[in-house]
C-alpha positions in Angstrom: -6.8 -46.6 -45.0 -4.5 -45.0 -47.1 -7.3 -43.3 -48.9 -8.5 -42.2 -45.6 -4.8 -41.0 -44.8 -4.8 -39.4 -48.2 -7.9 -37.4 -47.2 -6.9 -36.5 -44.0 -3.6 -35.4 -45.1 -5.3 -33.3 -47.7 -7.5 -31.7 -45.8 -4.7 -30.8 -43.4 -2.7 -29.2 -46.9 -6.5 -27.5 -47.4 -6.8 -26.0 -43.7 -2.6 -25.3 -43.6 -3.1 -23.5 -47.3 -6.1 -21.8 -46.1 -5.1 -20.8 -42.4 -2.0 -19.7 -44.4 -4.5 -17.9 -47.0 -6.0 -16.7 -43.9 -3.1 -15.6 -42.2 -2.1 -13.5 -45.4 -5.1 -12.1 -45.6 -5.3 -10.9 -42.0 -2.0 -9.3 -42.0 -2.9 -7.6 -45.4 -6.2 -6.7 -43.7 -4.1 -5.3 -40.7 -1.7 -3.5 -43.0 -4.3 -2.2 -44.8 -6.0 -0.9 -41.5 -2.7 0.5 -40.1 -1.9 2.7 -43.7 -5.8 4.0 -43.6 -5.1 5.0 -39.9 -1.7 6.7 -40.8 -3.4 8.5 -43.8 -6.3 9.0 -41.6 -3.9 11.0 -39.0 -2.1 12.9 -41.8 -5.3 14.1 -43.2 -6.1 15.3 -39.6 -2.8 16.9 -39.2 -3.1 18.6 -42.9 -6.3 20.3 -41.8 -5.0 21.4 -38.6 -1.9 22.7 -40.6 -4.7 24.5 -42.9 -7.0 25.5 -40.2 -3.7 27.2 -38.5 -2.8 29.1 -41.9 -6.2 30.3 -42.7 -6.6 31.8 -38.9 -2.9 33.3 -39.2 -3.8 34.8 -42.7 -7.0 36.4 -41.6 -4.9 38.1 -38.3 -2.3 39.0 -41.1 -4.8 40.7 -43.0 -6.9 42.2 -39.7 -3.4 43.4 -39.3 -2.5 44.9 -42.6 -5.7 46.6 -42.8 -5.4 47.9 -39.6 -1.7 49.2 -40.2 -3.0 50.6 -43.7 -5.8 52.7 -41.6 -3.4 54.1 -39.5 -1.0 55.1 -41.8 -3.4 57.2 -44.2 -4.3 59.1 -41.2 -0.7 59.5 -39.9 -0.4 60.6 -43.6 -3.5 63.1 -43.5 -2.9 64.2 -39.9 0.8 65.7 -41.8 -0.8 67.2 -44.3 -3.4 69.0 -41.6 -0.6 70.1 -39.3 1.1 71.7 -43.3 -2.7 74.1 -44.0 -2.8 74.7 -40.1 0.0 77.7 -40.4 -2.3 78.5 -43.5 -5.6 78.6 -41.5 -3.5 80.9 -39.1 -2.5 83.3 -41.8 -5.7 83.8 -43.3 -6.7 84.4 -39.8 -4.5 87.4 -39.6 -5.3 88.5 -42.6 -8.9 88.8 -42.3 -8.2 90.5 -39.2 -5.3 92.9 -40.4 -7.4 94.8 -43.0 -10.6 95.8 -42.1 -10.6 98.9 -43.7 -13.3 99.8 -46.7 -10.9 99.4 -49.7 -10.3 95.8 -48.9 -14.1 94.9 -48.7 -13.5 92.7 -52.0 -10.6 90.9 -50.9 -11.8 90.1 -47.1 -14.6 88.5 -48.6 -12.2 86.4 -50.9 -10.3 85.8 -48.3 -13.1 84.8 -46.0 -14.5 82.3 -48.3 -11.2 80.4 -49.0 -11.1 80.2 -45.1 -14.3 79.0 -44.5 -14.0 76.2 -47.1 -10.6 75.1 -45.7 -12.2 75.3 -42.0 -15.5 72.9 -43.5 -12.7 70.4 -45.6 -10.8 69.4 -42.4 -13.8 69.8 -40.2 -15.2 67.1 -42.8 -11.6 64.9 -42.0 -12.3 65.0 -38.6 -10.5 67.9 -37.2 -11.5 69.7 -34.1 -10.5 73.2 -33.0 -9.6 73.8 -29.7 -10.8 76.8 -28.4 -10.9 76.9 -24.5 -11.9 80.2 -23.1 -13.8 80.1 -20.1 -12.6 76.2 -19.9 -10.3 75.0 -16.9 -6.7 74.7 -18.1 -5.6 71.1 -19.6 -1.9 70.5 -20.0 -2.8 68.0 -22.5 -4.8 70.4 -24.7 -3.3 74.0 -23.9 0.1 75.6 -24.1 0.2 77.9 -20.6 2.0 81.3 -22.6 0.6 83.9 -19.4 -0.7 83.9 -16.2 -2.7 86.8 -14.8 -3.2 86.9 -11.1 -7.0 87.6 -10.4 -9.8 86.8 -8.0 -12.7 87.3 -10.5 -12.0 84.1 -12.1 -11.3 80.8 -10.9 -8.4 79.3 -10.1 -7.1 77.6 -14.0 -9.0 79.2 -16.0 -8.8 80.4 -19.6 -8.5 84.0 -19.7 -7.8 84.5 -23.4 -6.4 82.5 -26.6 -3.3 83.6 -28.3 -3.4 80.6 -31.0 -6.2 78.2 -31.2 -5.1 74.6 -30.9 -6.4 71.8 -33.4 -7.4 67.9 -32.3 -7.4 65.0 -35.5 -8.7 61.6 -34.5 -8.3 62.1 -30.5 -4.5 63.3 -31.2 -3.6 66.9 -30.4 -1.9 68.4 -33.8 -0.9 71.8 -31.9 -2.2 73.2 -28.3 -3.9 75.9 -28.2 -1.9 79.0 -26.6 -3.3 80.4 -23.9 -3.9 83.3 -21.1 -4.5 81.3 -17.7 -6.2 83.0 -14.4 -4.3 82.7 -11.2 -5.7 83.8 -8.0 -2.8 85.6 -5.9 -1.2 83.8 -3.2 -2.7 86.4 -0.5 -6.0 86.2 -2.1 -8.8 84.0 -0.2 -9.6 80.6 -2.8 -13.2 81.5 -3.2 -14.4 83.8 -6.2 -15.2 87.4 -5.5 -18.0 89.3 -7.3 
C-alpha cells in the first residue's frame, strides 16, 4: 500500500507541479496577450497620430501655396497700379503732339505704349473703358452728369480716365461723363 500511496501522492506532486506549470503558463499566456493588445492599441493610436499630421501638413501646404499665390499677385497688382500713371502719360503725350516734326518721336512713343499695354494685358489686366455702358459704381468714378433725353438714364456719356481691372479687382475706376435725363423730362428716350 505504501507503494500505492507513494504513487498516488506522486502523481498528485506531478498534477499540482503541472497545474502549477499550467497555471504559470496561462497567466504568462494572458500577459503576453494583454501587452500584444496594449502594443496593438498604441500602434493604432500612432497611425491615427500619423494619419492626423500628414492630413494637417497637406492643408498647411494647400495653405502656403495658396497664401504664396496671392501674395505675388498682391505684389504684381502694386507694381501695375506704379506703370498705370505711366500708361496715362504716354497717353497724353501721343495725343499732345501731333504735329509733323514729332512724326519720329510719336512713333517711339507709340511703340513703347503698345508693348506696355500687350505686357500687362499678358498679366491679366483689363481696361475699363465704358462708353455707351450703363453706369457701375463698382467700376466707374461719376466726375459729371449731363442732363439729356437722347440717352438713357445712366449712361456713359464720355471717359475722362480709363479705369484698369487685375484678377477681378478694380486697380483704378475709370472716370467718367454720366447721362441724366432732367427731372421734367418724360423716362422714355426721345429720337
Amino acid at each position: 500500500m505504501k507503494d500505492r500511496n507513494i504513487k498516488v501522492n506522486q502523481a498528485k506532486a506531478e498534477e499540482m507541479d503541472n497545474s502549477a506549470e499550467a497555471e504559470a503558463v496561462a497567466e504568462d499566456a494572458s500577459r503576453e496577450d494583454a501587452e500584444v493588445k496594449k502594443l496593438a492599441a498604441d500602434l493604432e493610436e500612432l497611425r491615427q497620430t500619423m494619419l492626423r499630421h500628414q492630413a494637417d501638413f497637406a492643408n498647411y501646404r494647400k495653405r502656403a501655396e495658396k497664401e504664396f499665390s496671392e501674395a505675388g499677385r498682391r505684389a504684381t497688382a502694386r507694381v501695375i497700379e506704379g506703370l498705370i500713371p505711366v500708361l496715362d502719360g504716354l497717353e497724353h503725350a501721343l495725343a499732345a503732339h501731333r504735329e509733323d516734326e514729332y512724326q519720329s518721336y510719336r512713333k517711339g512713343f507709340e511703340l513703347i505704349y503698345k508693348q506696355l499695354l500687350e505686357n500687362l494685358s499678358r498679366l491679366g489686366v483689363e481696361r475699363i473703358e465704358p462708353v455707351g455702358e450703363p453706369f457701375d459704381p463698382h467700376l466707374h468714378q461719376a466726375m459729371e452728369r449731363v442732363e439729356t433725353t437722347a440717352h438713357a438714364d445712366g449712361t456713359i456719356l464720355d471717359v475722362f480716365q480709363p479705369g484698369y481691372l487685375f484678377d477681378g479687382r478694380v486697380l483704378r475706376a475709370a472716370v467718367v461723363r454720366v447721362a441724366v435725363h432732367p427731372i421734367d423730362a418724360p423716362n422714355s428716350l426721345v429720337n
